[in-house]
SEVOVEX-436310 format. One record per residue (C-alpha): residue number from 1; x, y, z; residue in three letters. Coordinates in pm, whole numbers. Example, Ala and Ser with C-alpha at 12.3 -4.5 7.8 and 13.67 -1.06 7.14 Angstrom:
<recs>
1 | 1230 | -450 | 780 | ALA
2 | 1367 | -106 | 714 | SER
</recs>
This chain:
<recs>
1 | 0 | 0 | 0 | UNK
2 | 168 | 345 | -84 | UNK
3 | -43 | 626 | -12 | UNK
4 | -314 | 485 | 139 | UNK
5 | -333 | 303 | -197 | UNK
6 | -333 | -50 | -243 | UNK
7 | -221 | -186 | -607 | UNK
8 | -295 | -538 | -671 | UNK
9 | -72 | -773 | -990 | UNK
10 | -213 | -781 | -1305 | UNK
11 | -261 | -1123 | -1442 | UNK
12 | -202 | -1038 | -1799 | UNK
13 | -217 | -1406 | -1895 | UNK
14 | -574 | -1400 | -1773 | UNK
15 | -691 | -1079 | -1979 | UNK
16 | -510 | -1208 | -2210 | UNK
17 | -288 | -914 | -2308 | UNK
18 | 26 | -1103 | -2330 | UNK
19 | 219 | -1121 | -2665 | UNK
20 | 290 | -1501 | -2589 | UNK
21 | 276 | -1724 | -2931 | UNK
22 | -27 | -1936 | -2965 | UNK
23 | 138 | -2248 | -2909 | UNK
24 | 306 | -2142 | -2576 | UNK
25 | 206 | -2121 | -2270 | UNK
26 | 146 | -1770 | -2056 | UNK
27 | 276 | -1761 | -1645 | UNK
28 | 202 | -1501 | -1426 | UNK
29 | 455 | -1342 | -1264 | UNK
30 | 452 | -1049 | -1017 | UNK
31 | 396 | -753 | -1214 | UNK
32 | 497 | -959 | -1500 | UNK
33 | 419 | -1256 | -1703 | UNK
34 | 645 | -1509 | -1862 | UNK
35 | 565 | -1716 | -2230 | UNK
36 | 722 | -2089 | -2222 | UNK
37 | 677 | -2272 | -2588 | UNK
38 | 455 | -2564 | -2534 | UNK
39 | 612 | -2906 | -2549 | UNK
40 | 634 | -2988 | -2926 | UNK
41 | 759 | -2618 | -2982 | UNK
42 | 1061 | -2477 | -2947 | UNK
43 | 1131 | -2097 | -2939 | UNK
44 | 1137 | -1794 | -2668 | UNK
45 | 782 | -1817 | -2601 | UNK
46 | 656 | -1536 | -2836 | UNK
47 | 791 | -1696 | -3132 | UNK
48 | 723 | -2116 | -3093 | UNK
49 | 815 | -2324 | -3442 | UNK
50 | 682 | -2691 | -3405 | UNK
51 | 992 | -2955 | -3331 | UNK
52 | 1016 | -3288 | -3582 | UNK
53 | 1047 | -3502 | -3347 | UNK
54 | 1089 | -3745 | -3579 | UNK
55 | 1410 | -3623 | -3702 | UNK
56 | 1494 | -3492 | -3395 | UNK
57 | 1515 | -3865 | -3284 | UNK
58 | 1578 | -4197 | -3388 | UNK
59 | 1318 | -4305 | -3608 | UNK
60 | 1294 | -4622 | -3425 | UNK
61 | 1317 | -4487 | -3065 | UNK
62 | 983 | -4285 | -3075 | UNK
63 | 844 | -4549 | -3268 | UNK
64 | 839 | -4948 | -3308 | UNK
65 | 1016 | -5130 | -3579 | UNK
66 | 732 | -5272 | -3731 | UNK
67 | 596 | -4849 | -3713 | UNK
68 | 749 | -4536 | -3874 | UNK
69 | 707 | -4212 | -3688 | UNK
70 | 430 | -3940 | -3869 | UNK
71 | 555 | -3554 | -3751 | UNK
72 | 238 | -3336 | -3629 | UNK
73 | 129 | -3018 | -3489 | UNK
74 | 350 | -2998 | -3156 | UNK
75 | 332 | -3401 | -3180 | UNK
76 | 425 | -3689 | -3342 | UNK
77 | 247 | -4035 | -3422 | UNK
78 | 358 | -4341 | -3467 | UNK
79 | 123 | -4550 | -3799 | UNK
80 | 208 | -4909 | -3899 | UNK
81 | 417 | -4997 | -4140 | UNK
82 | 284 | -5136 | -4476 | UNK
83 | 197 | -5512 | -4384 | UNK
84 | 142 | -5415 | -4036 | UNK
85 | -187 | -5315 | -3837 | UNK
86 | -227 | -5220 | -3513 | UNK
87 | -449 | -5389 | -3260 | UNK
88 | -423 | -5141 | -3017 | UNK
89 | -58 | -5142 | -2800 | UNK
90 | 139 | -5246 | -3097 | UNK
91 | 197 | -5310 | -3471 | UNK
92 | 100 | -5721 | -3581 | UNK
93 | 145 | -5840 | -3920 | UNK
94 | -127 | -5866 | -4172 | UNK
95 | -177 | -6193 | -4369 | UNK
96 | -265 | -6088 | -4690 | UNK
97 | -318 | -6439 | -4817 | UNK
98 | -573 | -6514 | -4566 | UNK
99 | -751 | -6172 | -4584 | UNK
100 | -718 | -6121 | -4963 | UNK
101 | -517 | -5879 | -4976 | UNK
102 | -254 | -5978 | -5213 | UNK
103 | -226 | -5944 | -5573 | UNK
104 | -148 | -6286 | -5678 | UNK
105 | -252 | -6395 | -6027 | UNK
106 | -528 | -6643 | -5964 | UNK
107 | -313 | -6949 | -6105 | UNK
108 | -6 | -6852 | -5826 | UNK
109 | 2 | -6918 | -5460 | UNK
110 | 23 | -6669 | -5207 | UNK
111 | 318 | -6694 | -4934 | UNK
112 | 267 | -6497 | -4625 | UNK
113 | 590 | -6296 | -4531 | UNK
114 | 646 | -6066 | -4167 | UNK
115 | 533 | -5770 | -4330 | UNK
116 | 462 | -5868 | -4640 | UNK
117 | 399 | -6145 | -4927 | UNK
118 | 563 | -6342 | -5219 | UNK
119 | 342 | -6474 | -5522 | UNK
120 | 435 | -6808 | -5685 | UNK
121 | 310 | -6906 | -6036 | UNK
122 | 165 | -7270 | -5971 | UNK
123 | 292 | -7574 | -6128 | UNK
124 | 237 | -7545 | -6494 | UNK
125 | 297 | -7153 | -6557 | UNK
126 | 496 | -6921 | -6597 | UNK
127 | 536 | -6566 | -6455 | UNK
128 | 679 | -6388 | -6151 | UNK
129 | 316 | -6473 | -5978 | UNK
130 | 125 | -6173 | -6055 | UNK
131 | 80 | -6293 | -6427 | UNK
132 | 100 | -6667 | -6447 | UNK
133 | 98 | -6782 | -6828 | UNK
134 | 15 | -7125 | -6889 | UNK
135 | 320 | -7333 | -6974 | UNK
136 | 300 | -7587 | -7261 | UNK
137 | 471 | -7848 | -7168 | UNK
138 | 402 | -8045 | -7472 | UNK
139 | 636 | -7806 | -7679 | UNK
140 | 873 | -7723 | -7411 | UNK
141 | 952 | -8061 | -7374 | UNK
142 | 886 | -8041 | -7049 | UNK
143 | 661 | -8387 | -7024 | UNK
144 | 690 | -8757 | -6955 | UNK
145 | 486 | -8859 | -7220 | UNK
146 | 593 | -9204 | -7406 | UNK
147 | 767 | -9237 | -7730 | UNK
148 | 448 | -9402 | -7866 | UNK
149 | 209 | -9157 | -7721 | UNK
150 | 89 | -8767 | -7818 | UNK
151 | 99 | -8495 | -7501 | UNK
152 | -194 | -8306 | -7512 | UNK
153 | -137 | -7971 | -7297 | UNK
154 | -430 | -7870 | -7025 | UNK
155 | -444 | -7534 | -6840 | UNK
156 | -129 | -7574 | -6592 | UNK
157 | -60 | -7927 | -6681 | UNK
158 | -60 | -8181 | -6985 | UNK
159 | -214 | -8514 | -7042 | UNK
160 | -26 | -8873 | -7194 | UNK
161 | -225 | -9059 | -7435 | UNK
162 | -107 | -9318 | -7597 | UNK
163 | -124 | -9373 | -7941 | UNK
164 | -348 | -9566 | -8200 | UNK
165 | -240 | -9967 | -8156 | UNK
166 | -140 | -9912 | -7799 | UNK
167 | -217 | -9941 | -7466 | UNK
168 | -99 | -9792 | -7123 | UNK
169 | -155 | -9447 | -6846 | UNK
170 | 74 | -9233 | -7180 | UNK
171 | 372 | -9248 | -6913 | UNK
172 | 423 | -9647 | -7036 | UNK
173 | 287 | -9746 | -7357 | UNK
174 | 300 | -10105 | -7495 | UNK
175 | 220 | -10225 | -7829 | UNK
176 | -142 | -10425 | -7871 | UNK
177 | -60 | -10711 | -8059 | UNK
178 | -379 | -10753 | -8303 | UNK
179 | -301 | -11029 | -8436 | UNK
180 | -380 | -11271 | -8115 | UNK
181 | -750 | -11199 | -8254 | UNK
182 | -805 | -11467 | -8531 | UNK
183 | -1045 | -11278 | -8718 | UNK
184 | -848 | -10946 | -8745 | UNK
185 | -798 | -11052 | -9132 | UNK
186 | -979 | -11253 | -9381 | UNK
187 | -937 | -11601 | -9525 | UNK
188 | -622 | -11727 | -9685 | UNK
189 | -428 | -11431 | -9504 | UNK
190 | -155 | -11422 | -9202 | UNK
191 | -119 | -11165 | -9015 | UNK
192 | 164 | -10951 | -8894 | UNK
193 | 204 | -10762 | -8630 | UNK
194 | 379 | -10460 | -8637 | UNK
195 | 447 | -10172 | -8388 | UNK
196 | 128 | -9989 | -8317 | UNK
197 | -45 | -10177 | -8619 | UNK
198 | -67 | -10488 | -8786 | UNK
199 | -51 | -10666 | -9171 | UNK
200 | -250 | -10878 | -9345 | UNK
201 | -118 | -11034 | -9609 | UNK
202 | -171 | -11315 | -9826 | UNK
203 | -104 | -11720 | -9771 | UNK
204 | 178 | -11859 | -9961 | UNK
205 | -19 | -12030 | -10280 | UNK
206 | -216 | -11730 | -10263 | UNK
207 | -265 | -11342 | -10442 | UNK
208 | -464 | -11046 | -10346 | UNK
209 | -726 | -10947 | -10633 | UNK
210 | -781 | -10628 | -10448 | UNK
211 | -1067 | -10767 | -10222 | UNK
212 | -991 | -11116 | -10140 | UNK
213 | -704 | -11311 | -10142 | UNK
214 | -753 | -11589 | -10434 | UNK
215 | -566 | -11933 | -10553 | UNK
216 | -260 | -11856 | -10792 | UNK
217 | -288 | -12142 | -11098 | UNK
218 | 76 | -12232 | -11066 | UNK
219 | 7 | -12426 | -11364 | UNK
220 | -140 | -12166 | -11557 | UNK
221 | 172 | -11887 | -11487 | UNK
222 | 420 | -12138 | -11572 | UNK
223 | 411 | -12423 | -11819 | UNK
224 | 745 | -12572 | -11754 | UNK
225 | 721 | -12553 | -11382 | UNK
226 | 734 | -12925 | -11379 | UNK
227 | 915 | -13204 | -11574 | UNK
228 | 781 | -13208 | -11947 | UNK
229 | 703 | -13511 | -11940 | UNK
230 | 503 | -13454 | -11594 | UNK
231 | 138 | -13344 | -11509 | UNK
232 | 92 | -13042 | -11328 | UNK
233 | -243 | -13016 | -11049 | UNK
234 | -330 | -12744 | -10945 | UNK
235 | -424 | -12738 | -10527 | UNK
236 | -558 | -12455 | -10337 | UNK
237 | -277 | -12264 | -10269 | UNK
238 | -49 | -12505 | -10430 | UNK
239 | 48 | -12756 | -10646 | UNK
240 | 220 | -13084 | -10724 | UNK
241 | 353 | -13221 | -11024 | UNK
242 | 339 | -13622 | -11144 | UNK
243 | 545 | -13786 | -11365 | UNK
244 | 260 | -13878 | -11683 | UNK
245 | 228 | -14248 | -11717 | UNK
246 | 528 | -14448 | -11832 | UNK
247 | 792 | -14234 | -11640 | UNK
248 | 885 | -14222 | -11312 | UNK
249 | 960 | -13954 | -11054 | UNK
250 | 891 | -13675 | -10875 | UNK
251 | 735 | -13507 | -11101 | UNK
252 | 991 | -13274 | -11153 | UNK
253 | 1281 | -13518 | -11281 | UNK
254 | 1088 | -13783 | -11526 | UNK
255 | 1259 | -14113 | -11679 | UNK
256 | 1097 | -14318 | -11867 | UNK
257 | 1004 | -14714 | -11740 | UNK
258 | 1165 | -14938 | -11958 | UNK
259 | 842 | -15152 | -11904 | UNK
260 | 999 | -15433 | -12104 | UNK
261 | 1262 | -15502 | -11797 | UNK
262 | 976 | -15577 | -11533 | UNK
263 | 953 | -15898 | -11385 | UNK
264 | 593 | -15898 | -11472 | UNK
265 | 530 | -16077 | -11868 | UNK
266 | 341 | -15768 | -12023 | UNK
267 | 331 | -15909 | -12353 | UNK
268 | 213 | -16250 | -12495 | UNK
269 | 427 | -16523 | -12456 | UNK
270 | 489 | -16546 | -12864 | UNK
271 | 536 | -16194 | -12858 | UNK
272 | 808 | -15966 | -12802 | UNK
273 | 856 | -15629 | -12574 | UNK
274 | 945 | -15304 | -12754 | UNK
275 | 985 | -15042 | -12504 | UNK
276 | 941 | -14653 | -12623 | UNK
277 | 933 | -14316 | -12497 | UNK
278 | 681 | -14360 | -12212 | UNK
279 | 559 | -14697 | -12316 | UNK
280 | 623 | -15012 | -12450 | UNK
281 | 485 | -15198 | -12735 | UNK
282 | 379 | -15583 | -12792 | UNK
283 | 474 | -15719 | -13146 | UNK
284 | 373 | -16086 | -13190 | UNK
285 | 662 | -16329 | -13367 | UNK
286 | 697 | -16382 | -13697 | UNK
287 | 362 | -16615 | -13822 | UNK
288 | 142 | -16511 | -13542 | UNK
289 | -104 | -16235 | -13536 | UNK
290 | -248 | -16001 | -13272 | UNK
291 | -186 | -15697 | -13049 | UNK
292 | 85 | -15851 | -12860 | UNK
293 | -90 | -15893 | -12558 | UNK
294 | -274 | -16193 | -12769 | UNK
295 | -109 | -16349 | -13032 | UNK
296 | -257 | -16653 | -13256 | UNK
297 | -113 | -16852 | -13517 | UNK
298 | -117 | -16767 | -13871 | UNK
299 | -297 | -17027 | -14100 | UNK
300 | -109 | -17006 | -14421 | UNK
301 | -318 | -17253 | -14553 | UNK
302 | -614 | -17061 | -14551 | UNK
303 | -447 | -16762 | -14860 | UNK
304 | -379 | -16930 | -15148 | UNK
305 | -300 | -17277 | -15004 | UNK
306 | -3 | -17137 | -14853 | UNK
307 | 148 | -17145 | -15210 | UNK
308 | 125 | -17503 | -15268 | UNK
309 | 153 | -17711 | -15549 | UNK
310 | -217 | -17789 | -15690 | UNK
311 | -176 | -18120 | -15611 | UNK
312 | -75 | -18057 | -15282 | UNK
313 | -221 | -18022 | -14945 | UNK
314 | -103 | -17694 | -14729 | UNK
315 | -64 | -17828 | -14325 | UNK
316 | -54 | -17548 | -14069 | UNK
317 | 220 | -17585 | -13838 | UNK
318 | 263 | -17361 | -13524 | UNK
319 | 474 | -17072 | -13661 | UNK
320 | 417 | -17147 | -13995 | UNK
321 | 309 | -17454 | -14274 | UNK
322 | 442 | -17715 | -14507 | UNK
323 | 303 | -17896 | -14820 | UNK
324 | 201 | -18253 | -14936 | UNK
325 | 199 | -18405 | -15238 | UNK
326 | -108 | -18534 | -15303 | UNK
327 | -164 | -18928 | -15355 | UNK
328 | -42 | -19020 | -15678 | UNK
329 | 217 | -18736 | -15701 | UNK
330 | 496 | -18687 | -15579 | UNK
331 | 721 | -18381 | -15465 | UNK
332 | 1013 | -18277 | -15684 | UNK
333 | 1370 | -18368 | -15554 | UNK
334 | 1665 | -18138 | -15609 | UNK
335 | 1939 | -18271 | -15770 | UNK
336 | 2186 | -18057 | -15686 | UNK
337 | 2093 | -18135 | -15296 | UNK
338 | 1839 | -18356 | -15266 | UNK
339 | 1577 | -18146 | -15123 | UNK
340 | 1259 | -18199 | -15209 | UNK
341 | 1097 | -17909 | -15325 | UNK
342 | 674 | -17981 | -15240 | UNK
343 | 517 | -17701 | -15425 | UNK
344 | 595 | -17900 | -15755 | UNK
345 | 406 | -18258 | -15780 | UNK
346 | 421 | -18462 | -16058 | UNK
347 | 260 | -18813 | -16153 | UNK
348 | 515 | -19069 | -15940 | UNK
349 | 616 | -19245 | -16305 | UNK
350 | 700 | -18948 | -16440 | UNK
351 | 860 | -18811 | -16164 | UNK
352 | 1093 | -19184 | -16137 | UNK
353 | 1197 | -19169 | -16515 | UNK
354 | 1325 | -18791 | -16486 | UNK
355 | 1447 | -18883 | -16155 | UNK
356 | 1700 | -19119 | -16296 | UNK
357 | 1788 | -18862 | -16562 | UNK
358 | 1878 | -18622 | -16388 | UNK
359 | 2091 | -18880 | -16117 | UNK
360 | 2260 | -18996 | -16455 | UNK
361 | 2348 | -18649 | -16566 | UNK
362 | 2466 | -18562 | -16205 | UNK
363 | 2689 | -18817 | -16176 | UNK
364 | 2832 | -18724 | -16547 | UNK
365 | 2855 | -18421 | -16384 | UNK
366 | 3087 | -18522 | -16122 | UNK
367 | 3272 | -18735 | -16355 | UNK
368 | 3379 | -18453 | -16561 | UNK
369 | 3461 | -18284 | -16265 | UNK
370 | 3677 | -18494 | -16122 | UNK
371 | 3873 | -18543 | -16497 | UNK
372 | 3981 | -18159 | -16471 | UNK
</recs>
């Protein structure tokens, strides 16, 4: 009190008529007042600029690992970090897979990471898992698929099938053997199998006319296929050859039988063999007739009285014939050799008287030959 008066502070921070900056704070003093920034601020208390704390400090000391640090008026948050969310006290990682979140293509899988996530293309494309192109394995070579089967490529895979005449999964193929059925091809035909197929082809004996397989005339396509002096007969689907009649054989080497040489009499008994080419022949002997497998005498007597003397009578002999003076005549006798010559008879008188001629001139004969 001076005077009698009494003076009393002035709060200026409560009328407000302090210069202190807006983000400080005002503290009465006596007869005075004092500005402090606020915390956040930095500055003399009139002037307060707002402090970065979060490059003031260590970006992980204000803040978590799994959290960055977010500067603000006089403050300072700490947010998650990309993969991370908070559930209240602290950061957690998000599973994108399970919440889907991530950007996988939809033919990749989606692998969780702390903080994060890795696509994979599945098995069968290609791509670094946010674009997954289907892989063709069939051109790639990329497949198990047997030598005797065709790939045939699926979305993200492939499928083995084997091919036309065989069997198996495509991984193993084995060749179907067609021919164990017996009616796989037609008459007269054999079949073959071959890999993945088969062949029907014709019997030996046997040609294919374009629908059918039919008998080849072995005869017919070659004349001299057997001996020439053979028969050729025709089979189905073959032949055999025989040596004709008179020849011997197999039909393609002939000789001939010598039929004559048998054991076996062929011929008459007064007939004679002649073998030939093939055969044989049967000539009866001289003064029998026949075919040589019957021969009969010839009667000489019966043409011309077998040449006889008129007055003489023809007997048939076996093989041939003789002749006989009649009675009363009598045959002519040589003189020269005494034989008596039967196709000339005379009257026996006759005969006697020229008889003894000519014995009387035969004997002067051999007189006169003797003289010399």
């Amino acid at each position: 009190m001076r005077n009698g008066i009494v003076c009393y502070d002035i709060n200026e921070c409560v009328q407000n008529n302090t210069m202190c900056h807006v983000n400080s704070t005002c503290t009465n003093t006596e007869a005075s007042f004092d500005c402090q920034c606020n915390e956040g601020f930095a500055g003399n208390g009139l002037f307060c600029d707002d402090i970065n704390e979060c490059v003031i400090f260590n970006t992980s000391f204000p803040c978590f690992f799994d959290s960055h640090c977010v500067n603000t008026v006089g403050s300072f948050e700490c947010q998650c970090s990309s993969g991370f969310e908070s559930n209240g006290t602290e950061c957690v990682d998000i599973d994108e897979c399970a919440v889907n979140l991530s950007t996988c293509h939809v033919h990749a899988i989606c692998i969780n990471l702390f903080g994060s996530f890795a696509c994979h293309c599945l098995d069968g494309f290609n791509g670094d898992g946010i674009e997954c192109i289907d892989l063709n394995e069939c051109n790639s070579g990329r497949n198990s698929c047997h030598n005797s089967a065709s790939c045939l490529n699926t979305q993200g895979s492939y499928q083995c099938l084997c091919d036309l005449g065989f069997t198996g999964d495509g991984h193993n193929c084995r060749d179907i053997d067609e021919c164990l059925s017996n009616t796989i091809c037609q008459e007269n035909q054999v079949c073959m199998n071959k890999p993945g197929s088969f062949l029907c082809s014709c019997i030996s004996g046997y040609v294919y006319n374009g629908t059918a397989c039919i008998d080849i005339n072995e005869c017919l396509i070659d004349e001299d296929i057997c001996h020439s002096n053979a028969i050729c007969i025709n089979q189905p689907g073959s032949f055999f050859c025989t040596c004709s009649s008179g020849f011997a054989g197999d039909g393609f080497n002939c000789e001939d039988i010598d039929e004559c040489l048998g054991l076996k009499t062929i011929c008459h008994h007064l007939a004679h063999c002649v073998n030939t080419l093939g055969s044989y022949l049967c000539s009866c002997e001289k003064g029998f007739i026949g075919d040589g497998q019957m021969c009969t005498d010839i009667d000489e007597c019966q043409i011309d009285n077998g040449g006889c003397h008129v007055e003489a009578s023809c007997v048939n002999t076996i093989q041939g014939f003789y002749c006989l003076c009649n009675n009363g005549f009598t045959a002519l006798v040589s003189a020269m050799g005494g034989n008596i010559n039967h196709n000339m008879c005379f009257i026996q008188l006759v005969i006697l008287h020229v008889y003894n001629q000519m014995v009387s001139i035969g004997r002067l004969f051999d007189h006169v030959r003797h003289c010399n």
